[in-house]
Backbone as JSON, one array per atom type, in Angstrom:
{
  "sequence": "XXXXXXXXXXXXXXXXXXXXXXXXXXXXXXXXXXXXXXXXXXXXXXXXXXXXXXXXXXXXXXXXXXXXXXXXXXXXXXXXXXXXXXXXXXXXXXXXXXXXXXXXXXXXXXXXX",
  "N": [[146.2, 51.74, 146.72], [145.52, 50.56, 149.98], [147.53, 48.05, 152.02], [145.81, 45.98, 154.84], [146.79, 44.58, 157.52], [146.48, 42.8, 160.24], [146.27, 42.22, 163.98], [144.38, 40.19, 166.28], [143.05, 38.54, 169.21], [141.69, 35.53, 170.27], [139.57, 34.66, 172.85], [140.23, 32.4, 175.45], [139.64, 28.62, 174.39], [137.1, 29.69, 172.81], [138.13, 29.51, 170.2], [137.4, 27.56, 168.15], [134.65, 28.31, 168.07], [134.34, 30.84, 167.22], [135.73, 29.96, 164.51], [133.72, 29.01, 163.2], [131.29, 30.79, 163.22], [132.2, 32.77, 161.56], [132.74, 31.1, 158.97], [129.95, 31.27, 158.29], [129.42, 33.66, 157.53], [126.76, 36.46, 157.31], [125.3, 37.05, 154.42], [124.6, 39.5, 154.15], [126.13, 41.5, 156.13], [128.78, 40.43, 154.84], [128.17, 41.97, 152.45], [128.01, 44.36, 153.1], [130.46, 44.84, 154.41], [132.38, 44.44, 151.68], [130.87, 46.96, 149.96], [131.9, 48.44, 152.17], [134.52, 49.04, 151.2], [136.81, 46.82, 151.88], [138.21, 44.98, 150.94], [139.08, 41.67, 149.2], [139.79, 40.58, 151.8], [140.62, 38.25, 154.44], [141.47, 36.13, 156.95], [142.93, 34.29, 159.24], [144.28, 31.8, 161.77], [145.76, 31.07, 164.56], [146.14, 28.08, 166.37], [146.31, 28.93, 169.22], [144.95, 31.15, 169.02], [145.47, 33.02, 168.08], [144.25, 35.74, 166.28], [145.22, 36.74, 162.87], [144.28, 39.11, 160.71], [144.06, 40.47, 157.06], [143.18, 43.3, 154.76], [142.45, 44.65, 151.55], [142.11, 48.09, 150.87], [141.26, 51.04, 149.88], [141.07, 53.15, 151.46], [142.0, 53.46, 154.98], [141.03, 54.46, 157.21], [138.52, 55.53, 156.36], [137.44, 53.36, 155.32], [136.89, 51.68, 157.49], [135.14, 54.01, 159.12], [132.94, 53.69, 157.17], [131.67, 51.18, 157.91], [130.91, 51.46, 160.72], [128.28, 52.38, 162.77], [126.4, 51.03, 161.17], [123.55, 48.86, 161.37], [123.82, 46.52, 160.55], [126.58, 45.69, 161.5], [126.82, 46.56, 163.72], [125.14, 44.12, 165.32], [126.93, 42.01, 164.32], [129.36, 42.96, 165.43], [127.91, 42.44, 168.22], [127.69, 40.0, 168.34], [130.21, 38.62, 168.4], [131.41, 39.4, 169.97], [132.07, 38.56, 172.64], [133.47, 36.55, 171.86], [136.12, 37.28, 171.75], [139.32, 39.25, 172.7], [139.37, 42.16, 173.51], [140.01, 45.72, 173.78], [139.2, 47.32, 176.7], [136.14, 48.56, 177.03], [135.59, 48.7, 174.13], [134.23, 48.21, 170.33], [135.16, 45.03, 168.43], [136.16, 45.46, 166.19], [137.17, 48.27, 166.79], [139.1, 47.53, 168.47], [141.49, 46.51, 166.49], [144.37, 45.32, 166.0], [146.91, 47.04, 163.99], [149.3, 46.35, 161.71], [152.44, 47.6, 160.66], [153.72, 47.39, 156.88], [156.32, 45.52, 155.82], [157.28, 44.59, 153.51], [156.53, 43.72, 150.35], [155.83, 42.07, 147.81], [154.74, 42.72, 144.37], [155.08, 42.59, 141.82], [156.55, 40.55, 139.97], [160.06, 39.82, 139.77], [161.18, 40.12, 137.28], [160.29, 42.1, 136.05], [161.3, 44.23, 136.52], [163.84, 44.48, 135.54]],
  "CA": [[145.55, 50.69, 147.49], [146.36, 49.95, 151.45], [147.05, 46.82, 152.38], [146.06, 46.36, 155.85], [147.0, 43.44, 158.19], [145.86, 43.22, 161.91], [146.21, 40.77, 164.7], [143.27, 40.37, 167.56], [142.94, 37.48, 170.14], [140.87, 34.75, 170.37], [139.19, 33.99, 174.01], [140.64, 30.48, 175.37], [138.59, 27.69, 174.23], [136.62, 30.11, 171.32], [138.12, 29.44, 168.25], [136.11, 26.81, 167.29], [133.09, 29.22, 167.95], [134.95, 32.05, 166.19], [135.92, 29.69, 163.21], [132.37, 28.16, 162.94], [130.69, 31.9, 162.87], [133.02, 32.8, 160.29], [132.25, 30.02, 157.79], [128.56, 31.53, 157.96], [128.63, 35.1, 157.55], [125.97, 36.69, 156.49], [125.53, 37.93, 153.06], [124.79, 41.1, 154.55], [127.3, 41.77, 156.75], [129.48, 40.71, 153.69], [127.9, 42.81, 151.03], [128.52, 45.46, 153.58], [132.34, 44.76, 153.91], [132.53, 44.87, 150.66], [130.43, 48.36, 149.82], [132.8, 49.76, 152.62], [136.16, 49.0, 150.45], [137.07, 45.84, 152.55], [138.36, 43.63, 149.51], [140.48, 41.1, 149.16], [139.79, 40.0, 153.08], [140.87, 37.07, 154.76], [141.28, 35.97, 158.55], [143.78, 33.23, 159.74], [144.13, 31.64, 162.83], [146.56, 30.24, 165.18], [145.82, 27.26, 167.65], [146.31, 29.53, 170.34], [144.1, 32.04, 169.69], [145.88, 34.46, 167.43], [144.07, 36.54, 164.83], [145.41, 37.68, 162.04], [143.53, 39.02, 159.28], [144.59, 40.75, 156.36], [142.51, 42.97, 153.58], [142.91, 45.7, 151.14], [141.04, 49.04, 150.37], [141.72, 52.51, 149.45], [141.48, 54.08, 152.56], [141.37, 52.2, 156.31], [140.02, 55.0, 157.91], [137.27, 55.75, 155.39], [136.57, 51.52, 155.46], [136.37, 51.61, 159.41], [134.05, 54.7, 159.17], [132.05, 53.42, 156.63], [131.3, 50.24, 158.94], [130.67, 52.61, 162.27], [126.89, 53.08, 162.89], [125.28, 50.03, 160.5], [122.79, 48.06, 161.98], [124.53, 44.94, 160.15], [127.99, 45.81, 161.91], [126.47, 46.0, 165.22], [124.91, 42.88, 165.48], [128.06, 41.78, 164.08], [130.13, 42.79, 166.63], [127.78, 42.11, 169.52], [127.57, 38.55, 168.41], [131.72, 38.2, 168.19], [132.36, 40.08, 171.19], [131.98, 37.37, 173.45], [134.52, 35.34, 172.11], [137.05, 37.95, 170.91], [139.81, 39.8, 173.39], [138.63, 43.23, 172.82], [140.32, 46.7, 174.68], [137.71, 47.93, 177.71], [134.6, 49.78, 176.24], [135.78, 49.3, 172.6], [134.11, 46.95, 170.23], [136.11, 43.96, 168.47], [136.68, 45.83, 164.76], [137.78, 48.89, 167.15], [140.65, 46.94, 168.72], [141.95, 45.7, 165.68], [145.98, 45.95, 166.24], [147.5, 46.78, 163.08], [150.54, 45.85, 161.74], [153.08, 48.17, 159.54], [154.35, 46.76, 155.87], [157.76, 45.87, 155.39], [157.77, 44.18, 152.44], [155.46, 43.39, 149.11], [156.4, 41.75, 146.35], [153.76, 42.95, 143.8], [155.07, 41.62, 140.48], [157.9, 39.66, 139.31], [161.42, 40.36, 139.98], [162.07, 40.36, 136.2], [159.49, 43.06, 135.29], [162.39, 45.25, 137.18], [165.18, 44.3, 134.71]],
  "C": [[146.37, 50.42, 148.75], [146.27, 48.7, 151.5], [147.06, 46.64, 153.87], [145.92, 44.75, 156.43], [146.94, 43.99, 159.88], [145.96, 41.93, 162.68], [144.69, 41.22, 166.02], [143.59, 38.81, 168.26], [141.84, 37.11, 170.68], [140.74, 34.21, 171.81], [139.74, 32.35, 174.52], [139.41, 29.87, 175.24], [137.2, 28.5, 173.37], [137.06, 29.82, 170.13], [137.68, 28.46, 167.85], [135.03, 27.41, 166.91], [133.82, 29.93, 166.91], [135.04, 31.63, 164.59], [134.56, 29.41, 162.63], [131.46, 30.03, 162.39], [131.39, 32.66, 161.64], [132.76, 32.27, 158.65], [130.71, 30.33, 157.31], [128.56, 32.9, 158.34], [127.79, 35.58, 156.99], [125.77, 37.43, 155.65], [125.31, 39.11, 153.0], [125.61, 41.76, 155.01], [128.26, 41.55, 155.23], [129.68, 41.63, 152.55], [128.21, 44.31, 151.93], [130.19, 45.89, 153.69], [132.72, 45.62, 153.09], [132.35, 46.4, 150.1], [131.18, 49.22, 150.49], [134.1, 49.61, 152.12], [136.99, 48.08, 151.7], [137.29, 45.06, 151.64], [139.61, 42.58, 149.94], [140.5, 40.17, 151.04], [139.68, 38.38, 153.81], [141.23, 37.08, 156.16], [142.23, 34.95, 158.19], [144.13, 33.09, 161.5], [145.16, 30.39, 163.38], [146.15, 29.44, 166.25], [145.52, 27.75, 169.47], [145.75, 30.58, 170.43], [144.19, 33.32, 168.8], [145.39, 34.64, 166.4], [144.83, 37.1, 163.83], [144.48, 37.72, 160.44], [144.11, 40.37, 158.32], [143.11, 41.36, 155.24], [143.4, 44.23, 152.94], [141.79, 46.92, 151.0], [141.41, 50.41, 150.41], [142.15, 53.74, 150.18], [141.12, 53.41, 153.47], [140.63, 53.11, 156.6], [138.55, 55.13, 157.41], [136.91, 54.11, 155.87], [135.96, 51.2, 156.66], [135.06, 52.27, 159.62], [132.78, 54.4, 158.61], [131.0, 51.93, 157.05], [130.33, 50.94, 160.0], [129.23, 52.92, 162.13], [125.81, 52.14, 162.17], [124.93, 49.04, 161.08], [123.59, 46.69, 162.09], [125.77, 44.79, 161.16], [127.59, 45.79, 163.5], [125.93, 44.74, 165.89], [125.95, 42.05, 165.25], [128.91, 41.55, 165.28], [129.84, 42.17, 168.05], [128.22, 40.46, 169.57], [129.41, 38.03, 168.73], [132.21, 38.85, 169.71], [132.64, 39.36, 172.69], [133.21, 36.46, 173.47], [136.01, 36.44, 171.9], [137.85, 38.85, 172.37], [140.01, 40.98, 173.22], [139.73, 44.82, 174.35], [138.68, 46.94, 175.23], [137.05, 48.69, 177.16], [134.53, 49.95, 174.61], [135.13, 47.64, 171.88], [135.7, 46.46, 169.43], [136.75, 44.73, 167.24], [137.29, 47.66, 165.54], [139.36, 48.66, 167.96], [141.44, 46.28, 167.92], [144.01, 46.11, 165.96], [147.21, 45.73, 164.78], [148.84, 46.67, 162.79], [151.57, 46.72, 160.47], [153.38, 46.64, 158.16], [155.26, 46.6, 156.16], [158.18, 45.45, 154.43], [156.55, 43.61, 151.68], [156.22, 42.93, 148.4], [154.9, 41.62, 145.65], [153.73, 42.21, 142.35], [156.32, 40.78, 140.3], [159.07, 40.34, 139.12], [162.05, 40.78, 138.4], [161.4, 41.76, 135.24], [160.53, 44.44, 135.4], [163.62, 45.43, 136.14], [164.48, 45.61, 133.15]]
}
């Protein structure tokens, strides 16, 4: 299992929009997530704008690809791309800027003993 963590940037004066569209995704778009091995996914957000979101799934590239080309995911993006600080010509889940591991703690320090 990967775990993948990513930062993006929030437009000044969007993250209200951003958080508000968020809170109502639609169960399609979700159930799609999901079907592409997007688990475990969560978003967080700094006052100033900063994305980070965090999920897990078996393979990124495969999860990305399996996004790439669905109706649901395009509407998706168009709708977010507005508020979202995106590289030139790329959408918003193509500029995602990921972030290496450097540390997990998966179980309990004493499972080690």
């Amino acid at each position: 299992m990967q775990r993948v963590c990513f930062t993006l940037h929030v437009r000044e004066g969007c993250l209200e929009e951003y958080s508000a569209r968020h809170a109502e995704v639609w169960p399609e778009m979700r159930q799609a997530l999901w079907d592409a091995g997007w688990h475990n996914y969560s978003i967080f957000a700094r006052d100033d704008g900063l994305i980070v979101g965090y999920f897990e799934t078996e393979d990124f590239d495969a999860a990305l690809a399996a996004m790439d080309g669905l109706e649901i995911n395009a509407r998706w993006q168009a709708l977010m791309a507005p508020l979202v600080e995106a590289e030139e010509g790329r959408r918003v889940d193509e500029s995602l800027n990921r972030l290496p591991m450097i540390f997990a703690l998966h179980r309990s320090p004493a499972e080690d003993i």
